[in-house]
C-alpha positions as CSV (number, residue, x, y, z in Angstrom):
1,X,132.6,65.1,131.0
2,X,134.3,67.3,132.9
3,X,138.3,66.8,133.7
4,X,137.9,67.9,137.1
5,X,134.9,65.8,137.4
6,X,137.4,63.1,136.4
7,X,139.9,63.6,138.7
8,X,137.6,63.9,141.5
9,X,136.5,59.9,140.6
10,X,140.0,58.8,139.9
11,X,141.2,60.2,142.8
12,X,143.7,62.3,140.7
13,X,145.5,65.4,141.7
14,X,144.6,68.2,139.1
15,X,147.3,71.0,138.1
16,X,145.6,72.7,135.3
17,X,141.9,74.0,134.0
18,X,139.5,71.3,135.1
19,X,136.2,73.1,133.0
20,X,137.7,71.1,129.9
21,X,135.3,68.7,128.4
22,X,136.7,65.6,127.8
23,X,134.9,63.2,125.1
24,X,137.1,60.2,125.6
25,X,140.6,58.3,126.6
26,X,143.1,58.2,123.3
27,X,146.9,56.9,123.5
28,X,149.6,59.8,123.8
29,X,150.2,59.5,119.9
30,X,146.5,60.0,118.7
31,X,145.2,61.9,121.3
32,X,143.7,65.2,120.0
33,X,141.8,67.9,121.5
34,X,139.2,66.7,123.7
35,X,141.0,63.5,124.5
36,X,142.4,62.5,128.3
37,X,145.5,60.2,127.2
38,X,148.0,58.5,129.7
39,X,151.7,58.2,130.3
40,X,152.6,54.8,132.1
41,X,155.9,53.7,130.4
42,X,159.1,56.2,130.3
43,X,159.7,54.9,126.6
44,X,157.2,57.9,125.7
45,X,158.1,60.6,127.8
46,X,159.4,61.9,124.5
47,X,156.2,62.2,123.4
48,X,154.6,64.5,126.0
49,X,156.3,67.6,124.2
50,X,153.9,66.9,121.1
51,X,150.9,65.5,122.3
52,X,147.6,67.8,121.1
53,X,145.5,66.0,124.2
54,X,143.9,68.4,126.2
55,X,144.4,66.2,129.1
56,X,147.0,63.3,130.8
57,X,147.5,61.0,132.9
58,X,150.9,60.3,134.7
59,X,152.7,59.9,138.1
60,X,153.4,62.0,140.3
61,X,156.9,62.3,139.4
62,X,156.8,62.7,135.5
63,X,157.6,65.7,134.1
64,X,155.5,68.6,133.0
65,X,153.5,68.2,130.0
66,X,152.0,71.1,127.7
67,X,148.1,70.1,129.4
68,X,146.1,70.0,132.4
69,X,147.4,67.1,134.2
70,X,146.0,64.6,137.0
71,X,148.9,63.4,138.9
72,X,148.6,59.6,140.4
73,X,151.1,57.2,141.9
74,X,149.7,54.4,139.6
75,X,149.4,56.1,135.8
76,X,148.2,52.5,134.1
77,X,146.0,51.7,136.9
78,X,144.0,54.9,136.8
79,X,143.9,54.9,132.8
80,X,141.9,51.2,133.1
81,X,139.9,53.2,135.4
82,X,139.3,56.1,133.3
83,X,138.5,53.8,130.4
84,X,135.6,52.2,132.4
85,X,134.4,56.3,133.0
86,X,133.6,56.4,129.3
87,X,132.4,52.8,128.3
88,X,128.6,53.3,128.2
89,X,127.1,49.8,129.7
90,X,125.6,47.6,127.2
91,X,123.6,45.2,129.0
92,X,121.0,43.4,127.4
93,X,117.0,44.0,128.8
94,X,116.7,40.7,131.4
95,X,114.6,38.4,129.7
96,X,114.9,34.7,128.4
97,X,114.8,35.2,124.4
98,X,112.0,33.2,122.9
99,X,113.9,31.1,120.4
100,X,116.2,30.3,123.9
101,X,116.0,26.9,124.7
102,X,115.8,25.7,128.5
103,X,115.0,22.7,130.4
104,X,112.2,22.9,132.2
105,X,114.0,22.1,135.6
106,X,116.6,24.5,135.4
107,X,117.1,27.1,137.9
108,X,117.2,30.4,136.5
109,X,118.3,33.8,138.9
110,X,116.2,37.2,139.0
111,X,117.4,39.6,136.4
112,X,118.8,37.4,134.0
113,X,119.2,37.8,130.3
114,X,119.3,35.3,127.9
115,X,119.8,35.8,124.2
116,X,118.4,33.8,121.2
117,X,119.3,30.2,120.4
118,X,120.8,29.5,123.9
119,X,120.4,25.9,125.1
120,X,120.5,25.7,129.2
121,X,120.6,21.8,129.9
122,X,118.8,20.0,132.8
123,X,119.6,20.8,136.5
124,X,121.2,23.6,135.4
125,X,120.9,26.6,138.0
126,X,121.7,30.3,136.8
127,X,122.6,32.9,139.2
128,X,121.2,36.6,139.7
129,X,121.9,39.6,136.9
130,X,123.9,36.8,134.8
131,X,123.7,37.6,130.9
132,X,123.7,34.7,128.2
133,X,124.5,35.9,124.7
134,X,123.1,33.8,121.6
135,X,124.4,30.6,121.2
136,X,126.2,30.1,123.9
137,X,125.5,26.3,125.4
138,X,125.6,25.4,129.3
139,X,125.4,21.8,129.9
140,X,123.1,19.6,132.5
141,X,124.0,20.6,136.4
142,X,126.2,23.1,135.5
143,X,126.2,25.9,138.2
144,X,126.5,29.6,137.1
145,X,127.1,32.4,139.8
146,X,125.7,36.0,139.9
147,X,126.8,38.8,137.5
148,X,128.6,36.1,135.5
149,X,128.8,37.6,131.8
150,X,128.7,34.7,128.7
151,X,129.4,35.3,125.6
152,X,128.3,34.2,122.0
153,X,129.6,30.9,121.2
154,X,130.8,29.4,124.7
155,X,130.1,25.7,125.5
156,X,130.1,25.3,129.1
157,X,129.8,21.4,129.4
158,X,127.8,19.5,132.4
159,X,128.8,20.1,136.4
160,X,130.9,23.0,135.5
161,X,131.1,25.5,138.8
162,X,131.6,29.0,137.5
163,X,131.5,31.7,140.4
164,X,130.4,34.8,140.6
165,X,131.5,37.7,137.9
166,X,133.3,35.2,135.5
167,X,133.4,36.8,132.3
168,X,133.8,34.1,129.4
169,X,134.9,35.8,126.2
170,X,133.5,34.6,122.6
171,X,134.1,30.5,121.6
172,X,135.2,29.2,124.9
173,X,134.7,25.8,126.0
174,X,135.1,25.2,129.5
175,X,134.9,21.3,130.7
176,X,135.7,19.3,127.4
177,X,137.1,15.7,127.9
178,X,140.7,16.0,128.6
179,X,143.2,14.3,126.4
180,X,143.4,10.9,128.2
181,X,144.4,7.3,126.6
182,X,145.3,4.0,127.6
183,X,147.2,2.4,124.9
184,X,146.0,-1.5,124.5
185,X,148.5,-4.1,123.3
186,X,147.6,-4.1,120.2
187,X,148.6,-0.3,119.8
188,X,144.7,1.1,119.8
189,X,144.3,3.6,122.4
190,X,141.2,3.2,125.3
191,X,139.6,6.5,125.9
192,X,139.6,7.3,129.8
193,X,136.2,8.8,130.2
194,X,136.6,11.9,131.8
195,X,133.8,12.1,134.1
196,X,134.9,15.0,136.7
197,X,134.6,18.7,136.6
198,X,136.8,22.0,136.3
199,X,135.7,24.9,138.8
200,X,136.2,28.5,137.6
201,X,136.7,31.4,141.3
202,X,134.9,34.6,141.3
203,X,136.5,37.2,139.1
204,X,138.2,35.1,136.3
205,X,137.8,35.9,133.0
206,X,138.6,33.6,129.8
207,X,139.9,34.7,126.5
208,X,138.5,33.8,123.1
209,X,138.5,30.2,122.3
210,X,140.4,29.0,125.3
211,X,140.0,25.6,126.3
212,X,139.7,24.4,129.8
213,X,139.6,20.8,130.1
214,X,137.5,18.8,132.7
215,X,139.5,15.6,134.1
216,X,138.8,11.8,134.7
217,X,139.4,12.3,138.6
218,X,139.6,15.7,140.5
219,X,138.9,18.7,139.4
220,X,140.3,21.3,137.1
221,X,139.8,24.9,139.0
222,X,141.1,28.1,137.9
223,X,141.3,30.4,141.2
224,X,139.6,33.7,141.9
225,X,141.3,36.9,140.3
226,X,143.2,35.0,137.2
227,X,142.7,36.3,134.1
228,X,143.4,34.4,130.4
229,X,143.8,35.7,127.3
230,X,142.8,34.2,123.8
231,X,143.6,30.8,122.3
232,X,145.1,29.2,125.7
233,X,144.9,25.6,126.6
234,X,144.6,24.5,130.3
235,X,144.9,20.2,130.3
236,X,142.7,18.0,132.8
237,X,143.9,18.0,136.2
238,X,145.9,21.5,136.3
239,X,145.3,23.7,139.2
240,X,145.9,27.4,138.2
241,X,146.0,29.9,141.6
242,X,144.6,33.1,142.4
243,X,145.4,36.5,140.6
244,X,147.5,34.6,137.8
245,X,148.0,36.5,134.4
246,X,148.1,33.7,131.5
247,X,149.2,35.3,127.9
248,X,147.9,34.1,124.8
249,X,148.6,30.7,123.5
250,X,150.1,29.3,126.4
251,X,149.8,25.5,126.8
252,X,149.9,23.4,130.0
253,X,149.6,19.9,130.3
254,X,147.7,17.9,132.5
255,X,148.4,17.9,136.4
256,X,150.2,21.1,136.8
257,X,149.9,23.0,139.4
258,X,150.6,26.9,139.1
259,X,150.6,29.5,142.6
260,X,148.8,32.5,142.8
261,X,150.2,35.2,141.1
262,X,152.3,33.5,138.5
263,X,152.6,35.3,135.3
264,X,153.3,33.4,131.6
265,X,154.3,35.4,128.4
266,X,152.6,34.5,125.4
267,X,153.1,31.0,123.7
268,X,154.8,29.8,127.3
269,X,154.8,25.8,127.3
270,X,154.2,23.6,130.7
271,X,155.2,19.5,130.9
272,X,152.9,18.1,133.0
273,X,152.9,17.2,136.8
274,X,155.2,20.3,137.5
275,X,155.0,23.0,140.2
276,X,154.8,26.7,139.4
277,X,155.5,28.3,142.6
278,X,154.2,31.7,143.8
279,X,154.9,34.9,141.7
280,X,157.1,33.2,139.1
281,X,157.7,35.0,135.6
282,X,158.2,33.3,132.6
283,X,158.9,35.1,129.0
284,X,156.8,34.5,126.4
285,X,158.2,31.3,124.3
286,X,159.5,29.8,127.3
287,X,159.6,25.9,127.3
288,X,159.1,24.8,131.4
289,X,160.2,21.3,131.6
290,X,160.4,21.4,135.7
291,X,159.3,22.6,138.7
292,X,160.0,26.6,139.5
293,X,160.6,27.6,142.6
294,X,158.1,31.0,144.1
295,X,159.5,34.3,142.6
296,X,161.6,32.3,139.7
297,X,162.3,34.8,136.4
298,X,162.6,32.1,133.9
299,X,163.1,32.2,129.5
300,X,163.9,29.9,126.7
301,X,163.6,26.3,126.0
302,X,164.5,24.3,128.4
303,X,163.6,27.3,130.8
304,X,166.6,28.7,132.8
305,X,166.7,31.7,135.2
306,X,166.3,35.6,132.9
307,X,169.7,36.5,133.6
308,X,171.7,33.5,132.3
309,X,169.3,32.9,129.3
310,X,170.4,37.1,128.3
311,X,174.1,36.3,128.8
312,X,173.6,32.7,126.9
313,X,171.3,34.3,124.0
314,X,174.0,37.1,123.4
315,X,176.5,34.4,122.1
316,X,174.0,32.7,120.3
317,X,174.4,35.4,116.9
318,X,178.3,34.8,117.4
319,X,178.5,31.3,117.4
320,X,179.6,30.1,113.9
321,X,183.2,32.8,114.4
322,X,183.5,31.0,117.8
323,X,182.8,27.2,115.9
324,X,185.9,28.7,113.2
325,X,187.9,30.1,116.2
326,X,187.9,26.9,118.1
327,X,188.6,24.6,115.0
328,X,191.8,26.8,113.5
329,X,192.8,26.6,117.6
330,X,192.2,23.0,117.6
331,X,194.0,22.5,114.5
332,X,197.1,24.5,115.4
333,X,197.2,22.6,119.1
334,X,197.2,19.3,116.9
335,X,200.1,20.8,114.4
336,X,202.0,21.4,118.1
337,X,201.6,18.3,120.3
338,X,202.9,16.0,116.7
339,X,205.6,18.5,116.5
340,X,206.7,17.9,120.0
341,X,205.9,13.8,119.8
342,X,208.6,13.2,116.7
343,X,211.3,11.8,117.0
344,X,214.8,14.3,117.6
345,X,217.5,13.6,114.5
346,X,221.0,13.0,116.3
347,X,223.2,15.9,116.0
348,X,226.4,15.2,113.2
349,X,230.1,15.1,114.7
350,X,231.8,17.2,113.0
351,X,235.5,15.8,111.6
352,X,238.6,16.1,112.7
353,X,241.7,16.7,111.1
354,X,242.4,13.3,111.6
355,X,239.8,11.8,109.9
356,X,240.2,14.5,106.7
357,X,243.9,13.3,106.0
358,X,242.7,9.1,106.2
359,X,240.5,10.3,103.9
360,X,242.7,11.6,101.5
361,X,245.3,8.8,101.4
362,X,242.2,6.3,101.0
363,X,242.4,8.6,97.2
Protein backbone atom coordinates (compact mmCIF):
# COMPACT_ATOMS: atom_id res chain seq x y z
CA UNK A 1 0.00 0.00 0.00
CA UNK A 2 0.92 3.16 -0.67
CA UNK A 3 2.06 5.71 2.38
CA UNK A 4 0.38 8.44 0.88
CA UNK A 5 -2.54 6.31 0.17
CA UNK A 6 -2.34 5.87 3.99
CA UNK A 7 -2.25 9.16 5.02
CA UNK A 8 -4.96 10.12 2.89
CA UNK A 9 -7.36 7.37 4.99
CA UNK A 10 -5.93 8.26 8.33
CA UNK A 11 -6.28 11.60 7.72
CA UNK A 12 -2.51 12.13 8.39
CA UNK A 13 -0.42 15.02 7.31
CA UNK A 14 2.49 13.66 5.00
CA UNK A 15 6.11 15.32 5.11
CA UNK A 16 8.13 12.95 3.12
CA UNK A 17 7.89 10.55 -0.21
CA UNK A 18 4.45 9.12 -0.16
CA UNK A 19 5.35 6.43 -3.46
CA UNK A 20 6.76 4.13 -0.54
CA UNK A 21 5.13 0.84 -0.32
CA UNK A 22 4.32 -0.14 2.88
CA UNK A 23 3.73 -4.00 3.74
CA UNK A 24 2.65 -3.62 7.27
CA UNK A 25 2.61 -1.72 10.86
CA UNK A 26 5.83 -2.97 13.19
CA UNK A 27 6.76 -1.22 16.73
CA UNK A 28 9.60 1.49 16.51
CA UNK A 29 12.14 -1.25 17.71
CA UNK A 30 11.43 -3.94 14.94
CA UNK A 31 10.34 -1.94 12.31
CA UNK A 32 12.42 -2.43 9.08
CA UNK A 33 12.21 -1.33 5.76
CA UNK A 34 8.84 -1.47 4.39
CA UNK A 35 7.22 -1.11 7.81
CA UNK A 36 4.91 2.09 8.94
CA UNK A 37 5.67 2.08 12.96
CA UNK A 38 4.26 4.67 15.46
CA UNK A 39 5.48 6.95 18.25
CA UNK A 40 2.78 7.53 21.00
CA UNK A 41 4.73 7.59 24.31
CA UNK A 42 7.87 10.08 24.79
CA UNK A 43 9.72 7.15 26.66
CA UNK A 44 10.88 6.22 22.89
CA UNK A 45 11.60 9.33 21.41
CA UNK A 46 15.11 8.06 21.79
CA UNK A 47 14.47 5.62 19.48
CA UNK A 48 13.42 7.64 16.39
CA UNK A 49 17.28 8.35 15.69
CA UNK A 50 17.65 4.45 14.98
CA UNK A 51 14.61 3.21 13.66
CA UNK A 52 15.15 1.46 9.93
CA UNK A 53 11.10 2.00 9.32
CA UNK A 54 10.48 3.60 6.12
CA UNK A 55 7.58 5.19 7.65
CA UNK A 56 5.95 6.78 11.30
CA UNK A 57 3.48 7.77 13.00
CA UNK A 58 3.60 10.63 15.65
CA UNK A 59 2.01 14.01 16.66
CA UNK A 60 2.23 16.87 15.42
CA UNK A 61 4.64 18.14 17.76
CA UNK A 62 7.35 15.27 17.97
CA UNK A 63 10.44 15.79 16.60
CA UNK A 64 11.90 14.95 13.18
CA UNK A 65 12.56 11.47 12.54
CA UNK A 66 15.02 10.00 9.73
CA UNK A 67 11.49 8.90 7.43
CA UNK A 68 8.58 10.11 5.72
CA UNK A 69 6.25 10.99 8.43
CA UNK A 70 2.29 11.44 8.82
CA UNK A 71 1.79 13.89 11.46
CA UNK A 72 -1.61 13.52 13.65
CA UNK A 73 -2.78 15.06 16.98
CA UNK A 74 -3.64 11.48 18.23
CA UNK A 75 -0.38 9.16 17.32
CA UNK A 76 -2.03 5.87 19.25
CA UNK A 77 -5.37 6.49 17.90
CA UNK A 78 -4.32 6.56 14.26
CA UNK A 79 -1.91 3.43 14.75
CA UNK A 80 -5.26 1.25 15.93
CA UNK A 81 -6.44 2.68 12.75
CA UNK A 82 -3.65 1.87 10.67
CA UNK A 83 -3.56 -1.66 12.10
CA UNK A 84 -7.20 -2.31 10.90
CA UNK A 85 -5.74 -0.90 7.09
CA UNK A 86 -3.64 -4.10 6.98
CA UNK A 87 -5.82 -6.84 8.81
CA UNK A 88 -7.24 -8.78 5.79
CA UNK A 89 -10.97 -9.73 7.06
CA UNK A 90 -11.50 -13.31 7.85
CA UNK A 91 -14.99 -13.81 7.87
CA UNK A 92 -16.29 -17.16 7.61
CA UNK A 93 -18.77 -17.89 4.15
CA UNK A 94 -22.60 -17.37 5.85
CA UNK A 95 -23.88 -20.64 6.27
CA UNK A 96 -25.15 -22.96 9.29
CA UNK A 97 -22.37 -25.82 9.41
CA UNK A 98 -23.99 -29.17 9.07
CA UNK A 99 -22.73 -30.84 12.17
CA UNK A 100 -24.32 -27.30 13.83
CA UNK A 101 -27.00 -28.11 16.01
CA UNK A 102 -30.17 -25.75 16.19
CA UNK A 103 -33.57 -25.90 17.52
CA UNK A 104 -36.01 -25.94 15.10
CA UNK A 105 -37.76 -22.71 16.54
CA UNK A 106 -34.93 -20.52 16.68
CA UNK A 107 -34.72 -17.45 14.87
CA UNK A 108 -31.72 -17.15 12.78
CA UNK A 109 -30.77 -13.50 10.81
CA UNK A 110 -29.78 -13.24 7.02
CA UNK A 111 -26.06 -13.69 6.46
CA UNK A 112 -25.19 -15.58 9.31
CA UNK A 113 -22.44 -17.97 9.78
CA UNK A 114 -22.30 -20.69 11.98
CA UNK A 115 -19.44 -23.10 12.46
CA UNK A 116 -19.40 -26.90 13.36
CA UNK A 117 -20.67 -28.36 16.58
CA UNK A 118 -22.55 -25.19 17.71
CA UNK A 119 -25.69 -25.87 19.76
CA UNK A 120 -28.38 -22.69 19.38
CA UNK A 121 -31.13 -23.64 22.16
CA UNK A 122 -34.91 -23.11 21.70
CA UNK A 123 -36.43 -19.54 21.23
CA UNK A 124 -33.31 -18.45 20.54
CA UNK A 125 -33.27 -15.53 17.88
CA UNK A 126 -29.89 -14.56 15.99
CA UNK A 127 -29.45 -11.32 14.39
CA UNK A 128 -28.15 -10.27 10.83
CA UNK A 129 -24.27 -10.91 9.57
CA UNK A 130 -23.63 -12.46 13.14
CA UNK A 131 -20.79 -15.22 13.03
CA UNK A 132 -20.79 -18.46 15.43
CA UNK A 133 -17.49 -20.14 15.68
CA UNK A 134 -17.46 -24.06 16.58
CA UNK A 135 -18.44 -24.92 19.71
CA UNK A 136 -19.64 -22.12 20.98
CA UNK A 137 -23.23 -22.73 23.01
CA UNK A 138 -26.18 -20.04 23.15
CA UNK A 139 -28.84 -21.12 25.44
CA UNK A 140 -32.93 -21.17 25.01
CA UNK A 141 -34.37 -17.39 24.43
CA UNK A 142 -31.20 -15.96 24.29
CA UNK A 143 -31.26 -12.88 22.00
CA UNK A 144 -28.18 -12.10 19.70
CA UNK A 145 -27.97 -8.67 17.87
CA UNK A 146 -26.50 -7.91 14.30
CA UNK A 147 -22.75 -8.21 13.47
CA UNK A 148 -22.25 -9.72 16.92
CA UNK A 149 -18.90 -11.83 16.50
CA UNK A 150 -18.64 -15.38 18.85
CA UNK A 151 -16.01 -17.14 19.41
CA UNK A 152 -14.98 -20.86 19.83
CA UNK A 153 -15.79 -22.08 23.19
CA UNK A 154 -18.37 -19.29 24.57
CA UNK A 155 -21.48 -20.46 26.60
CA UNK A 156 -24.00 -17.88 26.40
CA UNK A 157 -26.65 -19.29 28.91
CA UNK A 158 -30.63 -18.80 28.40
CA UNK A 159 -32.39 -15.02 28.13
CA UNK A 160 -29.05 -13.48 27.62
CA UNK A 161 -29.51 -9.96 25.59
CA UNK A 162 -26.34 -9.33 23.68
CA UNK A 163 -26.60 -6.11 21.35
CA UNK A 164 -25.43 -5.39 18.32
CA UNK A 165 -21.36 -5.79 17.45
CA UNK A 166 -20.52 -7.59 20.76
CA UNK A 167 -17.50 -9.37 20.16
CA UNK A 168 -17.09 -12.36 22.76
CA UNK A 169 -13.45 -13.60 22.82
CA UNK A 170 -12.57 -17.51 23.15
CA UNK A 171 -14.11 -19.45 26.58
CA UNK A 172 -16.47 -16.94 27.78
CA UNK A 173 -19.42 -17.64 29.65
CA UNK A 174 -21.83 -14.97 29.92
CA UNK A 175 -25.11 -15.64 32.33
CA UNK A 176 -23.78 -18.53 34.77
CA UNK A 177 -25.64 -18.77 38.18
CA UNK A 178 -24.11 -16.18 40.38
CA UNK A 179 -22.56 -17.20 43.65
CA UNK A 180 -25.67 -16.98 45.92
CA UNK A 181 -26.38 -19.03 49.33
CA UNK A 182 -28.56 -19.04 52.23
CA UNK A 183 -26.84 -20.72 54.99
CA UNK A 184 -29.50 -23.15 56.97
CA UNK A 185 -29.09 -23.70 60.67
CA UNK A 186 -27.59 -26.55 60.48
CA UNK A 187 -24.55 -24.85 58.61
CA UNK A 188 -25.61 -26.34 54.81
CA UNK A 189 -25.96 -23.74 52.46
CA UNK A 190 -29.48 -23.27 50.19
CA UNK A 191 -28.72 -22.38 46.72
CA UNK A 192 -30.70 -19.16 45.60
CA UNK A 193 -31.68 -20.08 42.15
CA UNK A 194 -30.62 -17.49 40.01
CA UNK A 195 -33.32 -17.11 37.53
CA UNK A 196 -32.65 -13.51 35.92
CA UNK A 197 -30.56 -12.38 33.13
CA UNK A 198 -27.27 -10.15 32.44
CA UNK A 199 -27.68 -7.71 29.27
CA UNK A 200 -24.50 -6.96 27.21
CA UNK A 201 -24.87 -2.86 25.06
CA UNK A 202 -23.81 -2.58 21.59
CA UNK A 203 -20.08 -2.36 21.15
CA UNK A 204 -18.77 -4.44 24.17
CA UNK A 205 -16.31 -6.85 23.85
CA UNK A 206 -15.31 -9.74 26.36
CA UNK A 207 -11.98 -11.11 26.98
CA UNK A 208 -10.93 -14.78 27.14
CA UNK A 209 -12.61 -16.72 29.78
CA UNK A 210 -14.36 -13.93 31.51
CA UNK A 211 -17.22 -14.68 33.44
CA UNK A 212 -20.29 -12.57 33.64
CA UNK A 213 -22.71 -13.81 36.01
CA UNK A 214 -26.58 -13.69 35.66
CA UNK A 215 -28.45 -12.77 39.08
CA UNK A 216 -31.41 -14.16 41.18
CA UNK A 217 -33.40 -10.72 40.71
CA UNK A 218 -32.42 -7.87 38.22
CA UNK A 219 -30.26 -7.91 35.73
CA UNK A 220 -26.57 -7.92 35.27
CA UNK A 221 -25.80 -5.41 32.13
CA UNK A 222 -22.52 -4.33 30.93
CA UNK A 223 -23.20 -0.89 29.00
CA UNK A 224 -22.47 0.04 25.34
CA UNK A 225 -18.72 0.93 24.49
CA UNK A 226 -17.02 -1.14 27.60
CA UNK A 227 -14.42 -3.25 26.80
CA UNK A 228 -12.92 -6.39 29.13
CA UNK A 229 -9.99 -8.03 28.93
CA UNK A 230 -9.10 -11.81 29.75
CA UNK A 231 -9.83 -13.78 32.87
CA UNK A 232 -12.25 -11.07 34.58
CA UNK A 233 -15.05 -11.82 36.91
CA UNK A 234 -18.25 -9.63 36.94
CA UNK A 235 -20.63 -11.09 40.12
CA UNK A 236 -24.66 -11.20 39.78
CA UNK A 237 -26.20 -7.98 40.21
CA UNK A 238 -23.20 -5.48 39.13
CA UNK A 239 -24.05 -2.81 36.78
CA UNK A 240 -20.87 -1.78 34.71
CA UNK A 241 -21.55 1.73 32.56
CA UNK A 242 -20.77 2.89 29.25
CA UNK A 243 -17.15 3.14 27.65
CA UNK A 244 -15.57 1.42 30.84
CA UNK A 245 -11.97 -0.15 30.35
CA UNK A 246 -11.80 -3.38 32.75
CA UNK A 247 -8.00 -4.87 32.87
CA UNK A 248 -7.35 -8.44 33.25
CA UNK A 249 -8.28 -10.29 36.31
CA UNK A 250 -10.25 -7.84 37.91
CA UNK A 251 -12.90 -9.16 40.38
CA UNK A 252 -16.20 -7.44 41.46
CA UNK A 253 -18.54 -8.68 43.65
CA UNK A 254 -22.09 -8.77 43.43
CA UNK A 255 -24.30 -5.47 43.32
CA UNK A 256 -21.72 -2.95 42.31
CA UNK A 257 -22.40 -0.45 40.42
CA UNK A 258 -19.49 1.13 38.28
CA UNK A 259 -20.18 4.81 35.87
CA UNK A 260 -19.37 5.12 32.53
CA UNK A 261 -15.98 5.59 31.90
CA UNK A 262 -14.30 4.10 34.84
CA UNK A 263 -11.10 2.54 34.19
CA UNK A 264 -9.56 -0.62 36.53
CA UNK A 265 -5.75 -1.76 36.29
CA UNK A 266 -5.24 -5.30 36.19
CA UNK A 267 -6.00 -7.63 39.24
CA UNK A 268 -8.23 -4.46 40.79
CA UNK A 269 -10.62 -5.98 43.58
CA UNK A 270 -14.40 -4.53 44.20
CA UNK A 271 -16.54 -5.38 47.73
CA UNK A 272 -19.87 -5.61 46.85
CA UNK A 273 -22.80 -3.10 46.94
CA UNK A 274 -20.26 -0.07 46.27
CA UNK A 275 -20.42 2.86 43.87
CA UNK A 276 -17.81 3.53 41.32
CA UNK A 277 -18.54 6.92 40.23
CA UNK A 278 -17.88 8.41 36.71
CA UNK A 279 -14.29 8.49 35.30
CA UNK A 280 -12.64 6.99 38.35
CA UNK A 281 -8.99 5.34 37.97
CA UNK A 282 -7.85 2.69 39.87
CA UNK A 283 -4.16 1.00 39.68
CA UNK A 284 -3.88 -2.27 38.97
CA UNK A 285 -3.80 -4.37 42.45
CA UNK A 286 -5.96 -2.02 44.06
CA UNK A 287 -8.27 -3.34 46.81
CA UNK A 288 -11.77 -0.94 46.66
CA UNK A 289 -13.51 -1.64 49.90
CA UNK A 290 -15.94 1.72 49.43
CA UNK A 291 -17.69 3.87 47.37
CA UNK A 292 -15.43 6.29 44.97
CA UNK A 293 -16.53 9.42 44.24
CA UNK A 294 -16.63 10.45 39.89
CA UNK A 295 -12.96 11.33 38.76
CA UNK A 296 -11.32 9.46 42.03
CA UNK A 297 -7.44 8.30 41.23
CA UNK A 298 -7.31 5.54 43.68
CA UNK A 299 -4.18 2.54 44.56
CA UNK A 300 -3.37 -0.02 47.12
CA UNK A 301 -5.27 -2.06 49.54
CA UNK A 302 -7.61 -0.57 51.18
CA UNK A 303 -7.72 1.95 48.15
CA UNK A 304 -6.69 5.52 48.98
CA UNK A 305 -6.36 8.57 46.66
CA UNK A 306 -2.78 8.04 43.95
CA UNK A 307 -1.11 10.76 45.60
CA UNK A 308 -1.13 9.67 49.27
CA UNK A 309 -0.65 5.90 48.42
CA UNK A 310 3.02 7.35 46.36
CA UNK A 311 4.06 9.36 49.44
CA UNK A 312 2.74 6.29 51.90
CA UNK A 313 4.52 3.48 49.58
CA UNK A 314 7.89 5.48 49.60
CA UNK A 315 8.28 4.80 53.38
CA UNK A 316 7.25 1.49 53.08
CA UNK A 317 11.18 0.11 51.90
CA UNK A 318 12.38 2.39 55.01
CA UNK A 319 10.40 1.11 57.58
CA UNK A 320 12.38 -1.44 59.72
CA UNK A 321 15.38 1.93 60.24
CA UNK A 322 12.32 4.00 61.21
CA UNK A 323 10.95 0.75 63.72
CA UNK A 324 15.04 0.87 65.15
CA UNK A 325 14.90 4.81 65.23
CA UNK A 326 11.75 4.99 67.15
CA UNK A 327 12.75 2.13 69.74
CA UNK A 328 16.53 3.59 70.58
CA UNK A 329 14.24 7.11 70.89
CA UNK A 330 11.85 5.41 72.98
CA UNK A 331 14.34 3.82 75.02
CA UNK A 332 16.46 6.93 75.66
CA UNK A 333 13.06 9.04 76.58
CA UNK A 334 12.45 6.14 79.17
CA UNK A 335 16.25 6.34 80.50
CA UNK A 336 15.26 10.36 80.91
CA UNK A 337 11.82 10.65 82.45
CA UNK A 338 13.28 7.75 85.49
CA UNK A 339 16.24 10.03 85.69
CA UNK A 340 14.16 13.01 86.42
CA UNK A 341 11.49 10.89 88.72
CA UNK A 342 14.34 9.65 91.45
CA UNK A 343 14.64 10.83 94.27
CA UNK A 344 17.45 14.12 94.88
CA UNK A 345 20.29 12.84 97.68
CA UNK A 346 20.43 15.88 100.29
CA UNK A 347 23.47 17.88 99.81
CA UNK A 348 26.34 17.24 102.97
CA UNK A 349 27.07 20.25 105.41
CA UNK A 350 30.30 20.67 105.36
CA UNK A 351 32.09 21.09 109.16
CA UNK A 352 33.01 23.65 110.94
CA UNK A 353 35.92 24.35 112.94
CA UNK A 354 33.92 23.80 115.73
CA UNK A 355 32.77 20.54 115.19
CA UNK A 356 36.71 19.35 113.99
CA UNK A 357 38.14 20.33 117.54
CA UNK A 358 34.96 18.24 119.59
CA UNK A 359 36.08 15.80 117.52
CA UNK A 360 39.44 15.64 118.54
CA UNK A 361 39.05 15.83 122.29
CA UNK A 362 36.38 13.03 121.93
CA UNK A 363 40.24 11.07 120.97
Amino acid sequence: MKLSDIAEQLACRLEGDGSIDVERVASLAQARPGDLTFLANSRYIRLLRTTRASAIILGDRDPAAPCAMLRTREPYLTFARAVGLFDAPRRPAPGIDRLAAVAADARIGDGVAIGPFVVIGSGARIGCGVVIYPNVSIGDEAVIGDDCVIHSQVAIRDRVVLGRRVVLQNGAVIGADGFGFARRADGTHQKIPQISTVVLEDDVEIGANTTIDRPAVGETRVGAGTKIDNLVQVAHGVTIGRNALLAAQVGIAGSTTIGDDVMLGGQVGIAGHVDIGKGAVAVGQSGITNSLPAGAFVSGYPAIDNKEWRKASAVFKRLPVLKKRLAELERRLATLETAKSAPTARPRRPASPRDAGRGRRRQ
